[in-house]
C-alpha positions as CSV (number, residue, x, y, z in Angstrom):
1,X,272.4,48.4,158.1
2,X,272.2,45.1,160.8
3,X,272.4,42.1,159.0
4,X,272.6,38.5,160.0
5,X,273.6,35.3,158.6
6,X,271.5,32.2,159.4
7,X,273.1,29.1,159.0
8,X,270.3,25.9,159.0
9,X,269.8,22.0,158.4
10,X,266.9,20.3,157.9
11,X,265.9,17.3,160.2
12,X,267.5,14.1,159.6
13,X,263.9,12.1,160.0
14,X,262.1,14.6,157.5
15,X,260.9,12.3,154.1
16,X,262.5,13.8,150.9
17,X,258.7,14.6,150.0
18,X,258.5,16.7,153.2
19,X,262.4,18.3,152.2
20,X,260.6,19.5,149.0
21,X,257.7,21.1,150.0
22,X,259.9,22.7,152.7
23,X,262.3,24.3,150.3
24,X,259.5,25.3,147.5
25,X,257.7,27.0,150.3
26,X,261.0,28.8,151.8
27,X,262.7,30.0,148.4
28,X,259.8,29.3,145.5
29,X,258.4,27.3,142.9
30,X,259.0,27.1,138.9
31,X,255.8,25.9,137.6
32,X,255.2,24.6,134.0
33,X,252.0,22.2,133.1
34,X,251.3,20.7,129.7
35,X,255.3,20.5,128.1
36,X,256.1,23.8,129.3
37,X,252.9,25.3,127.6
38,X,251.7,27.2,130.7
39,X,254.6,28.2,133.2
40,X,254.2,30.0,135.9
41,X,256.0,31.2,139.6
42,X,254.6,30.2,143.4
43,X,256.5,32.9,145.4
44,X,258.3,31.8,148.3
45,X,258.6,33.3,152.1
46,X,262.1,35.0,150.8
47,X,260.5,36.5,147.6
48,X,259.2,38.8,149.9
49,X,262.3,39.1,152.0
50,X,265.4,41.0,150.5
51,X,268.4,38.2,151.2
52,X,271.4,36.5,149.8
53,X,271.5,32.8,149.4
54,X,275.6,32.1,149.9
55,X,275.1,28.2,150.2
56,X,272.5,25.4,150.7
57,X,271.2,26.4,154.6
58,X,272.8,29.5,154.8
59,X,271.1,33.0,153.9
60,X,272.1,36.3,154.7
61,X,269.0,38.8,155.4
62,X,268.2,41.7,157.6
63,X,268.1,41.6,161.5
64,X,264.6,43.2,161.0
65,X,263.5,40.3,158.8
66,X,264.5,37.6,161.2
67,X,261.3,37.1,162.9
68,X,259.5,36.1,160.0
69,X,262.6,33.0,159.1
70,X,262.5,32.0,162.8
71,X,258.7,31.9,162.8
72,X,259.3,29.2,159.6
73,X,261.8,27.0,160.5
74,X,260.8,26.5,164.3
75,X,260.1,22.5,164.7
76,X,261.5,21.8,161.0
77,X,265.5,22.4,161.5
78,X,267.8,20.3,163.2
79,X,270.2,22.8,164.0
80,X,269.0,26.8,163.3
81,X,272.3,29.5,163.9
82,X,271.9,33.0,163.7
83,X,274.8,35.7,164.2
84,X,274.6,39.1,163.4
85,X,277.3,40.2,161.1
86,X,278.8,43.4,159.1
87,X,277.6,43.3,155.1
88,X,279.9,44.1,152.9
89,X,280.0,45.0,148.2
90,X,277.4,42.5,146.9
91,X,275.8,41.8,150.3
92,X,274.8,45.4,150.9
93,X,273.2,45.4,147.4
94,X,271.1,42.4,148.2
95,X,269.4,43.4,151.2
96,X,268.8,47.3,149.8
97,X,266.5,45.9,147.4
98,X,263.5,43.8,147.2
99,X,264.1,40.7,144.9
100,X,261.5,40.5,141.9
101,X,259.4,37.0,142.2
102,X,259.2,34.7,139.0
103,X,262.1,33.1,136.8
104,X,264.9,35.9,137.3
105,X,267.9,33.6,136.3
C-alpha cells in the first residue's frame, strides 16, 4: 500500500475565524444547539478519506487520496510537504478502513 505523510501550516495572515472554518471543513464539526438538546455531526473532507492524524498539520493518508488534500489546501497553507513513506502496525490499519463520520471518541 503507497502512503504519504503531509506535513502543513496554515498562513500566518489567516484571521482565527478564517483558521476555524478551515479546520471544521478539513477534519469535521460537533454540532449541539439548545444545551446540548439537538447534537449533531458536519462531516469533514477526511471523513471521507481513510487517514491518521499524528499531530496538528500532519496527516498520514493514501498516495491515491492525495489529490483531493492538495486540491483543499492550495492558496490556504503557508508551507504544504508531502513525502511518500512506508506504513507500518496502526498506520496500516488506518488507511484499510474507512473512518465512520459523527462523535467516534
Amino acid at each position: 500500500m503507497d502512503a504519504s505523510i503531509v506535513v502543513f501550516t496554515l498562513r500566518k495572515d489567516m484571521k482565527p475565524v478564517e483558521k476555524v472554518k478551515f479546520c471544521q471543513a478539513l477534519y469535521g464539526k460537533d454540532v449541539s444547539t439548545w444545551k446540548g438538546k439537538y447534537r449533531y455531526y458536519i462531516p469533514g473532507i477526511l471523513d471521507g478519506i481513510p487517514h491518521r492524524r499524528i499531530s496538528k498539520g500532519v496527516l498520514v493518508i493514501r498516495t491515491s487520496d492525495l489529490p483531493a488534500i492538495k486540491g483543499y489546501f492550495s492558496g490556504k497553507t503557508d508551507d504544504f510537504y508531502v513525502r511518500s513513506i512506508v506504513p507500518e502496525g496502526e498506520d496500516i490499519d488506518a488507511l484499510r478502513t474507512q473512518k465512520q463520520s459523527g462523535n467516534q471518541k
